[in-house]
N, C-alpha and C positions, 0 to 999 in steps of 0.2 A: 119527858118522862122524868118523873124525880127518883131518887133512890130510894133505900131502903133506912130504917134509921138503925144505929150500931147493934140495939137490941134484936131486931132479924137479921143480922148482918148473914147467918147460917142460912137462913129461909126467907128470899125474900117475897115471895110470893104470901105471907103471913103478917107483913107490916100495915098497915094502915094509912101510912106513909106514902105508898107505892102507889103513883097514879099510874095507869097504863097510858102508851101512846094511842093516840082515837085511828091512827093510822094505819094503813097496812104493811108496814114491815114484817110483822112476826107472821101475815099471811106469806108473803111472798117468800120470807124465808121458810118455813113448812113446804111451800113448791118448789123452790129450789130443793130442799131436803127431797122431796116426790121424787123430781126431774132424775138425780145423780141416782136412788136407786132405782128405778125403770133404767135407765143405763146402762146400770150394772148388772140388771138382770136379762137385757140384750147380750152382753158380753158374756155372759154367763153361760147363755145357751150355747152363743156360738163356741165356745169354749168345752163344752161339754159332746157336743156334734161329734166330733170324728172317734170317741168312745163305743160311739152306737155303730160305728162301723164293719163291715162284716173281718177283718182280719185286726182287731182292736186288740193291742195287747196292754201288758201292766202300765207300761209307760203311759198311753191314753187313758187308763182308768186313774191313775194316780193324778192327772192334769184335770181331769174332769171332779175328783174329787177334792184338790184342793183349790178348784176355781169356786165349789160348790158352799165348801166352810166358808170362804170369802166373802161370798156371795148373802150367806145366811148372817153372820156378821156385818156387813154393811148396810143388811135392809133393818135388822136387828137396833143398829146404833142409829140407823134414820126414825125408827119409830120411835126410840126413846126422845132421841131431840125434836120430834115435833111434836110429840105427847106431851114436853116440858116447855114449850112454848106457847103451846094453849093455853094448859092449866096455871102456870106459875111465869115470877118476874123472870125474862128469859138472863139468863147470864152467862157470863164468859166459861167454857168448858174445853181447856186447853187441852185435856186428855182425850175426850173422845173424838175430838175432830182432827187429831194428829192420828190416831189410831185409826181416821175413818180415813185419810188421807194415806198412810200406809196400804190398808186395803184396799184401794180404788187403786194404787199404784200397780201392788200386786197383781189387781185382777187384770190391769193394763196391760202388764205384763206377761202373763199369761196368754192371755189372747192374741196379741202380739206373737209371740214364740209360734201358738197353735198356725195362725195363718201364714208363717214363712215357713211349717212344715211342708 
């Protein structure tokens, strides 16, 4: 895959320049993107479960709530990066995949806690 030239350096999916790879990388990386949120949307529920419990109080609604932002956020940042690797040169996005890795953490975490209650 060749790059972009300096004039799209901004946009490379705009260059002319820009061969795509005939390969399946940017599939397989869209499935990995799928894989981690189906993941997180397991962890999620489970995480959310002991809210709906009959003696549920703030504390499980508050764990269920922010496993829930997490949750909407990570599926939120998986559709942007596999929307951006369909349509456009995929490139390096050191911010939202630290931020998606924050949040997988979090939600890790969360679940985690949930199940040693």
């Amino acid at each position: 895959m060749s790059g972009p030239c300096r004039q799209h350096a901004g946009d490379p999916g705009a260059c002319a320049q820009v061969t795509r790879d005939p390969g399946a990388s940017a599939l397989r990386t869209r499935f990995a993107w799928r894989r981690t949120g189906l993941s997180a949307t397991a962890v999620a529920l489970l995480t959310v479960r002991p809210a709906f419990a009959p003696g549920a109080g703030p504390a499980e609604w508050l764990v269920a709530a922010a496993s829930m932002v997490a949750w909407a956020a990570i599926v939120a940042i998986a559709l942007h990066r596999a929307r951006d690797l369909r349509t456009r040169f995929p490139g390096a996005a050191p911010a939202s995949i630290r931020g998606y890795a924050i949040l997988i953490t979090a939600l890790a975490v969360l679940g985690g806690w949930v199940v040693m209650l």
